[in-house]
N, C-alpha and C positions, 0 to 999 in steps of 0.2 A: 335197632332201637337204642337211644341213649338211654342214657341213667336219668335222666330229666322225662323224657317220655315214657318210661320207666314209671315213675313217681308221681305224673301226672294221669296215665292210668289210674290207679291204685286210690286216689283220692275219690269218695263218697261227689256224686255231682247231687246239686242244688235240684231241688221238688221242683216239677214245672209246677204246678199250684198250691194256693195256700191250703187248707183241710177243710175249713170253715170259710164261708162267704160273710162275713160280714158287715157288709156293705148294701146289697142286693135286698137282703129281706129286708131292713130295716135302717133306709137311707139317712134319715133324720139323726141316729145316734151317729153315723160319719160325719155330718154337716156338723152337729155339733162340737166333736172333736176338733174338725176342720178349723174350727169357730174359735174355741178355746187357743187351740194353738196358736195361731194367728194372731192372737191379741199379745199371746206372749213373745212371739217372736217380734209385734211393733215396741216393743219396750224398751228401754232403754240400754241393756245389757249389753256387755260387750259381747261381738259375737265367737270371739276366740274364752273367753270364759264361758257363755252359754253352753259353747259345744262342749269344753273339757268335764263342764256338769250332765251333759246329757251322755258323753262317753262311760263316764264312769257309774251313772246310773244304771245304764244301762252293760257293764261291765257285772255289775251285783245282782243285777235278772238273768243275766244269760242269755240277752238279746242279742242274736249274731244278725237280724235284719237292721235293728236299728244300731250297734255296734260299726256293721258295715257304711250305713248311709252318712255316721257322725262322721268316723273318721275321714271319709272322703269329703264331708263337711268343714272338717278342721282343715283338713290343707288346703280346700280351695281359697281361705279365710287368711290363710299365710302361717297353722299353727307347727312348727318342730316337728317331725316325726320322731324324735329324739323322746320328747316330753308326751307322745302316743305312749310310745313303746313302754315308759315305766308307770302310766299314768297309777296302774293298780297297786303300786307302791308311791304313789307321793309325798309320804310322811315320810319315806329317809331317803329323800333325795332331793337338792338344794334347786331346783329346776325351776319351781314354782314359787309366785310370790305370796306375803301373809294375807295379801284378801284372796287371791287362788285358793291358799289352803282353808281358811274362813267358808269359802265358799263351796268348796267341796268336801270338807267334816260337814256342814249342812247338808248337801244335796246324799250324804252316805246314810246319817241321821233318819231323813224323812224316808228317803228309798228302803233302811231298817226297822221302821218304826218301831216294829214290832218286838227288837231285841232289846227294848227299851227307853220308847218315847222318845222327844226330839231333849234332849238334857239342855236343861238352861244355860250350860258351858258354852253348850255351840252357837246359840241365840245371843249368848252375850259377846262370843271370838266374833261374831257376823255384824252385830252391831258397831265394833270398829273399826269399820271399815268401809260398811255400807251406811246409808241414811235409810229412812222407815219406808221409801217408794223401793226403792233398791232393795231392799231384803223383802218386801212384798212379791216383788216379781222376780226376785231371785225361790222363795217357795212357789211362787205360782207355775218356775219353769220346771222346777222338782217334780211336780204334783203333775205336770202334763206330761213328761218323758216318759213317769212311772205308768201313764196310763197307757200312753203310745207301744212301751215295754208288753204289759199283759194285754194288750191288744194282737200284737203282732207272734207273741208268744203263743197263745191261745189258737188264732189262725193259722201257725208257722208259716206265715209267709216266707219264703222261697226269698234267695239271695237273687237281686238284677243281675246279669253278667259284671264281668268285671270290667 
């Protein structure tokens, strides 16, 4: 046995299922989901910033389904592995640009709200950068990751294979 077989042993394997169905009992709140997300994903956004907002979103839930799904989202999109890796420090690291970081103090903001509301600071940093379509659907993809987050958190949905 190597040290790799070793190691791979030793590692916790992914749930074959999630805990909770929710889907089955009640199809229509998936359709809807389905629904919301969809409109946000036809939006205009770029989709290498979309994912960087939904990784990090979902970095501050502790979603390791949707964690997992983004980043392999980002690279198929052409994003850095480099700019993965520190994404949870992007405030001291020169990686990213001033609407990147615009746009991700917002997506941290709303994913937080609760530590204290979305602060006009961020509303006004997002404002230069974005126009009023652009900052609309940049909270509306906020609003839907967060959902997708305690959706999948709630269910634990099991990791796909790798």
């Amino acid at each position: 046995m190597t040290a790799t077989d070793s190691a791979t042993e030793t590692r916790p394997r992914a749930r074959a299922r999630a805990r909770v169905d929710l889907v089955r009992p009640w199809p229509q709140g998936m359709e809807a989901m389905r629904a919301f997300s969809g409109a946000v994903r036809e939006a205009s956004l770029d989709p290498i910033l979309a994912n960087l907002m939904k990784q990090r979103a979902s970095q501050l839930n502790g979603c390791a389904y949707c964690l997992d799904m983004h980043a392999k989202e980002s690279r198929a999109v052409g994003e850095d592995q480099q700019r993965l890796d520190v994404l949870a420090a992007w405030r001291e690291v020169d990686l990213f640009t001033d609407r990147e970081r615009a746009a991700l103090a917002l997506t941290e903001a709303i994913t937080l709200v609760a530590d204290g509301h979305v602060p006009d600071e961020v509303i006004d940093a997002a404002r230069e950068h974005f126009d009023d379509r652009e900052l609309a659907e940049l909270v509306f993809a906020v609003v839907v990751i967060n959902a997708w987050n305690r959706i999948a958190i709630t269910a634990r949905m099991p990791l796909p294979p790798a």
